[in-house]
C-alpha positions as CSV (number, residue, x, y, z in Angstrom):
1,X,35.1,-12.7,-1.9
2,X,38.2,-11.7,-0.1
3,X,41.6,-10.4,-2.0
4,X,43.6,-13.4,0.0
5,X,40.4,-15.5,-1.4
6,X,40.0,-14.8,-5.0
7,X,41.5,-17.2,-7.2
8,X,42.7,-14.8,-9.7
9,X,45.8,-13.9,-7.5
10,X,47.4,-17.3,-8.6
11,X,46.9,-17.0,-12.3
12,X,50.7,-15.6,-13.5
13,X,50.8,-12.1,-14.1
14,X,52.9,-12.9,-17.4
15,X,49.7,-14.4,-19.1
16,X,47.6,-11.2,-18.9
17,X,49.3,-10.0,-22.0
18,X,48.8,-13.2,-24.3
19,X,45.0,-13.3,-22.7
20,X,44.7,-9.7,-23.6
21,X,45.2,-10.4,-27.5
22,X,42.6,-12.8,-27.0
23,X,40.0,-10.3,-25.9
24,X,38.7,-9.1,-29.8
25,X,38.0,-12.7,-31.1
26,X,36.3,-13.8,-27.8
27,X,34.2,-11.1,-27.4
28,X,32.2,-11.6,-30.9
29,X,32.0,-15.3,-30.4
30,X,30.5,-14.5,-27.0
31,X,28.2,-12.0,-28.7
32,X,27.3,-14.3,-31.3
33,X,26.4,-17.6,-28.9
34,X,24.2,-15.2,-26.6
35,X,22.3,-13.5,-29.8
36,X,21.4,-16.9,-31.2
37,X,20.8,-17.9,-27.9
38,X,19.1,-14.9,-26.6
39,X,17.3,-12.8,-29.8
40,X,16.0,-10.1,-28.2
41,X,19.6,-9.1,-27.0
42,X,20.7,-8.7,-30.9
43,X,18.2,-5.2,-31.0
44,X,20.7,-4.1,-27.9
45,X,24.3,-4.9,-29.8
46,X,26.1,-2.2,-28.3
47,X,25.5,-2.5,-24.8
48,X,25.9,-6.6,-24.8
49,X,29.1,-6.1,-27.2
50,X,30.4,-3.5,-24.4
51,X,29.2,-5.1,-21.0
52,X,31.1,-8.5,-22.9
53,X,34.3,-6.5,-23.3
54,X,34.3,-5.5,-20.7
55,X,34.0,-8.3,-18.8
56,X,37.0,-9.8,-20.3
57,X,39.2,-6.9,-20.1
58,X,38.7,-6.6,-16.5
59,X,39.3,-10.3,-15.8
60,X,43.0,-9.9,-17.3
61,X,43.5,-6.5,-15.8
62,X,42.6,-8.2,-12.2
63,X,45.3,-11.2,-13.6
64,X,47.6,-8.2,-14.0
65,X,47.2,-6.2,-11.1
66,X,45.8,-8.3,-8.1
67,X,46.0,-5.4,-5.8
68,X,43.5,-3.4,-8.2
69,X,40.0,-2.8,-6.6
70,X,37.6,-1.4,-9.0
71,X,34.9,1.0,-8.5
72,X,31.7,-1.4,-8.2
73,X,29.1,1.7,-8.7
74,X,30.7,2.4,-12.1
75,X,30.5,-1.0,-13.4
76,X,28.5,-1.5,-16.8
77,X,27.6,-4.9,-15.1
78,X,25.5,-3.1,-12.5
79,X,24.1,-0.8,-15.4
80,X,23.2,-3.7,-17.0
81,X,21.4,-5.0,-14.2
82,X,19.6,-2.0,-14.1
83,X,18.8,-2.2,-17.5
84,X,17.1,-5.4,-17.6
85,X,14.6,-4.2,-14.3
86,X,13.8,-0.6,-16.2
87,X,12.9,-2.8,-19.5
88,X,10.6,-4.8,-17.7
89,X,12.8,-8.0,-17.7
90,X,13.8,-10.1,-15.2
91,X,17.4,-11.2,-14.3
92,X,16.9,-15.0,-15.8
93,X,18.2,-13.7,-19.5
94,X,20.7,-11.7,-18.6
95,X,22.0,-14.7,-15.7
96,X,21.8,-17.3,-18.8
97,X,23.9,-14.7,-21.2
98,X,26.6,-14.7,-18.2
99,X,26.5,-18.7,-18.2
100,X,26.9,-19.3,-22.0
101,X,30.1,-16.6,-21.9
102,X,31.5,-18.8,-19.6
103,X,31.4,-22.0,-22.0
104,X,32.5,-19.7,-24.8
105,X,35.0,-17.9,-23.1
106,X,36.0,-21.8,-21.4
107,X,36.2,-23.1,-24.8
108,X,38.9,-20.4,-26.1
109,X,41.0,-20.8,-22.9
110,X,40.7,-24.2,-23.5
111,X,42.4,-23.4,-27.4
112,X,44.8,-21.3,-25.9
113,X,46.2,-23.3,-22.9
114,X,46.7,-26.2,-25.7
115,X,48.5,-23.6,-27.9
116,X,50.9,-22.7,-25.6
117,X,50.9,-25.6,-23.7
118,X,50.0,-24.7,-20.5
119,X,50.0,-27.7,-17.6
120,X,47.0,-28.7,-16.4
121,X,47.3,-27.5,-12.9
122,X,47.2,-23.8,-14.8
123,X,44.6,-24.7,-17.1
124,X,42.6,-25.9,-13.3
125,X,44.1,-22.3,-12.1
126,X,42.3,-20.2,-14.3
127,X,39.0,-22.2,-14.8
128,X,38.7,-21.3,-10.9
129,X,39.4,-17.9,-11.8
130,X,36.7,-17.7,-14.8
131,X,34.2,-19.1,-12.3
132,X,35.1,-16.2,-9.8
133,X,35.2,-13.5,-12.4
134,X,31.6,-14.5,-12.8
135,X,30.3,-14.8,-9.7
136,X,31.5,-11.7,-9.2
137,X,29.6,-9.8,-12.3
138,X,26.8,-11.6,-11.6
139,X,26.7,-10.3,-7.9
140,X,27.4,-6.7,-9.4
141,X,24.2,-7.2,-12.1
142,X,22.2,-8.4,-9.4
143,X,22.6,-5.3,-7.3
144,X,22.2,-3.2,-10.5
145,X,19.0,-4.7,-10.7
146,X,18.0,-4.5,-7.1
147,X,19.0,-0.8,-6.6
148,X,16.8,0.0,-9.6
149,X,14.3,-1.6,-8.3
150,X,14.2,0.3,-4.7
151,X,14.3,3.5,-6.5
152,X,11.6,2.5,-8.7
153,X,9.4,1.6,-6.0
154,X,10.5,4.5,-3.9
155,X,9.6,7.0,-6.8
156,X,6.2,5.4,-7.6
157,X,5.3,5.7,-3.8
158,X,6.4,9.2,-3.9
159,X,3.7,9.7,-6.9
160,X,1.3,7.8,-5.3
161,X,1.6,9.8,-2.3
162,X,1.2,12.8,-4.1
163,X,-2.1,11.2,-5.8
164,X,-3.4,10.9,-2.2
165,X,-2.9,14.2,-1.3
166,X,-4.6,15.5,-4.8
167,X,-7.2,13.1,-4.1
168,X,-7.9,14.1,-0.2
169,X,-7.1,17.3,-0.9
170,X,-10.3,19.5,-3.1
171,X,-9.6,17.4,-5.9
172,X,-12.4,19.0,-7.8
173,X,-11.0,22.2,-7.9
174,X,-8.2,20.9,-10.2
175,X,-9.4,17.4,-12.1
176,X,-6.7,17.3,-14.9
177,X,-3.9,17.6,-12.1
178,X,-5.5,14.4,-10.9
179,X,-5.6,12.6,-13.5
180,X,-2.1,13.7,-14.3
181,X,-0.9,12.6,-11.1
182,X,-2.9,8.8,-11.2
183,X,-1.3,8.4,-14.9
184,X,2.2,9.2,-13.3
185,X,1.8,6.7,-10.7
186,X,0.7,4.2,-12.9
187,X,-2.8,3.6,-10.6
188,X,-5.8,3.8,-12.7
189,X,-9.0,5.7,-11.8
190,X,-11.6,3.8,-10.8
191,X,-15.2,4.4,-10.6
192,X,-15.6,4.3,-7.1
193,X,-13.3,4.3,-4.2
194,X,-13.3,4.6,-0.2
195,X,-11.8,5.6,2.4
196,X,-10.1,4.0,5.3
197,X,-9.5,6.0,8.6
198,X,-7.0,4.2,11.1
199,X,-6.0,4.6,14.5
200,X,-2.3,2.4,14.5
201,X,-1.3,-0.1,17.6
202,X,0.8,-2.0,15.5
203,X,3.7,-1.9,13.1
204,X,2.4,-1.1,9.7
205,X,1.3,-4.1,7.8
206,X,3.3,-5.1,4.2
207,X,0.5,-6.9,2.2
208,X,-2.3,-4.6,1.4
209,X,-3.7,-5.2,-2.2
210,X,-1.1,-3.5,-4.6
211,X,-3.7,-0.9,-6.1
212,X,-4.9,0.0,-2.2
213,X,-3.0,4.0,-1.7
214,X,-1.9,4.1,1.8
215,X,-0.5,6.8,4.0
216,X,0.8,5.2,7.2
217,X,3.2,8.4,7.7
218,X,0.2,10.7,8.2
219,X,-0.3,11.9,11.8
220,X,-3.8,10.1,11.3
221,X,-3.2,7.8,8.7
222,X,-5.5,6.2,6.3
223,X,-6.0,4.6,2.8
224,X,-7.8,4.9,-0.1
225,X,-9.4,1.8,-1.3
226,X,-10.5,1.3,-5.4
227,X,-13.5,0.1,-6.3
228,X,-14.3,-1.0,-2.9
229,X,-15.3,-4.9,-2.2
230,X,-15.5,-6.8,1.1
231,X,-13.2,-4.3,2.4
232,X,-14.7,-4.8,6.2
233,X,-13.8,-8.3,5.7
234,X,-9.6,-8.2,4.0
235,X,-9.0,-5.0,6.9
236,X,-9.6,-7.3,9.8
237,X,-7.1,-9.8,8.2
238,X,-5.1,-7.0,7.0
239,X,-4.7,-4.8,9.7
240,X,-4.8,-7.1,12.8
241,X,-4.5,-4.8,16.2
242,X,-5.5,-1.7,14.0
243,X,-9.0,0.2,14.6
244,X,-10.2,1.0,11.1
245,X,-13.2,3.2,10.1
246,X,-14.5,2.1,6.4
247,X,-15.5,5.5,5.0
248,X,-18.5,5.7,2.3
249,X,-17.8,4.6,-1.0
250,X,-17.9,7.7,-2.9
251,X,-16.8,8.8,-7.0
252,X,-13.1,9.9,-6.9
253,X,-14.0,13.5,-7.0
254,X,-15.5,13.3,-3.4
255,X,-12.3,11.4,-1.7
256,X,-12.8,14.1,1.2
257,X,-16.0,13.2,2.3
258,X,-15.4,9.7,2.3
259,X,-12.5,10.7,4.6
260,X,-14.0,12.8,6.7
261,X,-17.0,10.2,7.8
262,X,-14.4,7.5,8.3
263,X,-12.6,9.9,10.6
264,X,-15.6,11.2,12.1
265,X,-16.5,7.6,13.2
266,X,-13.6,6.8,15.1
267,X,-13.9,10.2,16.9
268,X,-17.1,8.9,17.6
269,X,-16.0,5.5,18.8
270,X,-13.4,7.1,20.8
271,X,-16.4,9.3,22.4
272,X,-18.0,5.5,23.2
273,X,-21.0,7.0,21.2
274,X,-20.5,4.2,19.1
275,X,-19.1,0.4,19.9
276,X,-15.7,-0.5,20.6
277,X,-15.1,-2.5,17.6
278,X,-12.1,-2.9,15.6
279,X,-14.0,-2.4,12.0
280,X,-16.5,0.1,12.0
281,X,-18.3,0.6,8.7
282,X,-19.7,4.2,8.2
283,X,-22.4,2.4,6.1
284,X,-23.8,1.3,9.6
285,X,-23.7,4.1,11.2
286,X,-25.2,7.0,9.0
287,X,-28.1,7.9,11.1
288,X,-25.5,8.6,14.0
289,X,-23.0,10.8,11.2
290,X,-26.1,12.5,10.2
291,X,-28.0,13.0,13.8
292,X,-24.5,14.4,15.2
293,X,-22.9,16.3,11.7
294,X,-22.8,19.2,13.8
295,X,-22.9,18.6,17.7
296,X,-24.0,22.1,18.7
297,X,-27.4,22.2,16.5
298,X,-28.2,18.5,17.8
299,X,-27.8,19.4,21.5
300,X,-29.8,22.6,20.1
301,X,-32.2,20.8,18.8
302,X,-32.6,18.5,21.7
303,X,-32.9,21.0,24.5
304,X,-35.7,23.0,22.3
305,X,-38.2,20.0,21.6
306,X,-37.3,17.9,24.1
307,X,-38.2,20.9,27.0
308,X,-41.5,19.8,28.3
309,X,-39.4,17.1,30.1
310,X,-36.8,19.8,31.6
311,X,-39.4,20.2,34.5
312,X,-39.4,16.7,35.7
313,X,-37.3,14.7,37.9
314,X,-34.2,12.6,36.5
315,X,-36.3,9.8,37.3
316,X,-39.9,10.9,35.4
317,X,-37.7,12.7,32.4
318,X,-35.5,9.3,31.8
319,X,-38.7,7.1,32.1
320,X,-40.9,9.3,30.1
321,X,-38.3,10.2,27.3
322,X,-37.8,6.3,26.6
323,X,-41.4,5.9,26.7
324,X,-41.3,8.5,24.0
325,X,-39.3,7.1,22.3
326,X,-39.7,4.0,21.6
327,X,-43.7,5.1,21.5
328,X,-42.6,7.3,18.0
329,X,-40.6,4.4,16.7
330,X,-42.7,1.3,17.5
331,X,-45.6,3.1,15.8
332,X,-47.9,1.1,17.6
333,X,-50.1,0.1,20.5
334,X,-49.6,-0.5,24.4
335,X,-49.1,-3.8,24.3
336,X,-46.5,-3.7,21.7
337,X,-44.7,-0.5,23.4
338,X,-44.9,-2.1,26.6
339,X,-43.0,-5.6,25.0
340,X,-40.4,-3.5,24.3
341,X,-40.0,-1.7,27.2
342,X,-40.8,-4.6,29.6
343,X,-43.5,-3.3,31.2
344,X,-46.9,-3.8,32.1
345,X,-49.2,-2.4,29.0
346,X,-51.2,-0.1,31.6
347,X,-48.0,1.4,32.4
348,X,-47.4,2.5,28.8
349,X,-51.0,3.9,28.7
350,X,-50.2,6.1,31.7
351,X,-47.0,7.6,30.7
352,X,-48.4,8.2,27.3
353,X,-51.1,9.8,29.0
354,X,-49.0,12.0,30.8
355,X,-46.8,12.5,27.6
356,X,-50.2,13.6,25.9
357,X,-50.2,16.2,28.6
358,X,-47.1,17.7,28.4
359,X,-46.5,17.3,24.6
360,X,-50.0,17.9,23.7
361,X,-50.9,18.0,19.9
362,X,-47.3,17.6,19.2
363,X,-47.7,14.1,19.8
364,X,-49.9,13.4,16.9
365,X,-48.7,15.8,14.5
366,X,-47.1,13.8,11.8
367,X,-43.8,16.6,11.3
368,X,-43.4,17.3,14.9
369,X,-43.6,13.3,15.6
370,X,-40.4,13.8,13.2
371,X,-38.7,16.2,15.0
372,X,-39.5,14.8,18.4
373,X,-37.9,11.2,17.6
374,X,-34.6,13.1,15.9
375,X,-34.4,15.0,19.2
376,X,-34.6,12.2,21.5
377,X,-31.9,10.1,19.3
378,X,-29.6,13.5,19.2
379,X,-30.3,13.1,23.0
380,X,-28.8,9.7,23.9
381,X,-26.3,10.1,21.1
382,X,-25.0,13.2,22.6
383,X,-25.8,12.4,26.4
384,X,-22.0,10.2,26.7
385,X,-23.0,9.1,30.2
């Protein structure tokens, strides 16, 4: 409300001093109507008693001096705001107190525009005034309340990012500081929890489930999900244009690892070793993590027991190696090899034949059937192209 607006201007300046006297009296039958009203405000007497008085005494000091802009941030009606968030409350009570001071307050200006005989026009004058006064302290409470609120939330996301850092961090090496840190940002520990690896193409989204920890500020953000349930299925819906990798659930105490395979499988969906998907759930994929946990032995691995077929033509090695293949997997016959290949049975006997002659007992030794299959998956895992 504007100065030129505010109704107060018009009340006469040479009432403040007669309202003034009438300050005492109205302020205890305020306090009185609100604590019968209101109970749980009676174990808080001294603040309601004070945010009342004060109420009234700067209504009649804005009566005597229009011109007179109080200080809004050092107003007990924004403390009192404030006060009702940090006590768990919300605004109603304090909004109904506000409303039943203005019948009580109405009532003695009622009495004393009859005492002293005021016209009506006045008595209209300052009624508009009363109403104003408070709107206004209402306004102030309400952005009490609201500030309070922002710095709450902004201090328990500061804790919680501190959690997630504890958490991601080697959370073992410390367990108490943990724990300490969960308490403080008032997110129980659960049994289980995940991670979630992202790769952002959108604005960060505002409804993730209120005990989900999320770091969207991180250069390769992510979340950490509690006790983890159908969390492939609330991402998509969550996260819409995002590429999330669902780490494995894992106790608290091994956050990391859950982190690192959910980041490990959008490297390797990046690499197009695994589908272009938006979701990609580490539980799917942990032959791939575990084939390719460290590139350099794989390709190792590959080149040694895969180096019979070095000698061949692209041609023979690509034929023979899938032959191989799917020969170690299928753990069966011709026919059934050659049904998955799509070839003719007699075929798959020939290759195999050849296989026998370049692999020789290899082929039938139970271990080195093993190694041969993990080297031929490490193979087309690795081989990109």
């Amino acid at each position: 409300m504007t100065g030129l607006d505010d109704p107060r201007r018009s009340v006469p300046r040479e009432l403040a001093p007669l309202l003034r006297m009438e300050v005492a009296p109205v302020s205890v039958s305020i306090f009185e109507a609100i604590e019968k009203s209101i109970p749980e405000y009676g174990q808080f007497r001294d603040n309601v008693v004070d945010g009342i008085r004060q109420a009234l005494v700067k209504f009649v000091d804005r009566i005597a001096e229009p011109e007179s802009e109080p200080d809004p941030h050092d107003d007990i009606h924004r403390k009192l705001g404030a006060w009702e968030f940090k006590s768990g409350r919300s605004l109603d009570s304090l909004q109904a107190a506000y409303r039943i001071g203005a019948r009580v307050a109405w009532r003695h200006v009622c009495g004393f525009a009859e005492q002293r005989e005021l016209s009506l026009r006045l008595m209209s004058v300052l009624g508009e005034a009363m109403i104003a006064h408070v709107d206004e302290l209402v306004s102030l409470s309400v952005e009490g309340y609201a500030a309070a609120q922002a710095s709450a939330a902004g201090t328990l996301e500061r804790k919680r990012r501190k959690l997630m850092e504890l958490l991601v961090g080697d959370p073992s090496s410390n367990w108490q500081a943990v724990l300490d840190a969960a308490g403080a940002a008032a997110w129980p520990m659960p049994d289980r929890l995940c991670a979630v690896a992202l790769e952002p193409s959108a604005a960060p989204p505002d409804d993730l489930p209120p005990d989900v920890l999320v770091n969207f500020e991180d250069a390769t953000p992510y979340l950490l999900v509690p006790n983890p349930v159908a969390v492939t299925r609330w991402i998509r819906r969550a996260l819409p244009g995002w590429r999330a990798a669902i780490g494995v659930p894992v106790v608290p105490a091994e956050a990391p690892r859950s982190l690192a395979s959910a980041r490990r499988v959008l490297a390797l969906a990046r690499e197009k070793v695994l589908p272009d998907r938006p979701v990609l759930d580490c539980a799917d994929h942990l032959v791939e993590l575990t084939v390719l946990a460290d590139e350099f032995l794989a390709r190792q691995l590959a080149e040694r027991a895969l180096a019979p077929l070095a000698s061949l033509t692209d041609r023979q090695r690509t034929k023979l190696a899938e032959t191989l293949l799917v020969w170690l997997s299928a753990r069966g016959g011709a026919p059934e090899v050659a049904a998955r290949l799509q070839v003719h049975p007699q075929t798959v006997r020939y290759r195999v034949n050849q296989l026998d002659e370049l692999f020789g007992d290899r082929m039938h030794d139970a271990e080195e059937r093993f190694t041969l299959e993990l080297a031929l998956r490490a193979h087309y895992l690795l081989d990109r192209d």
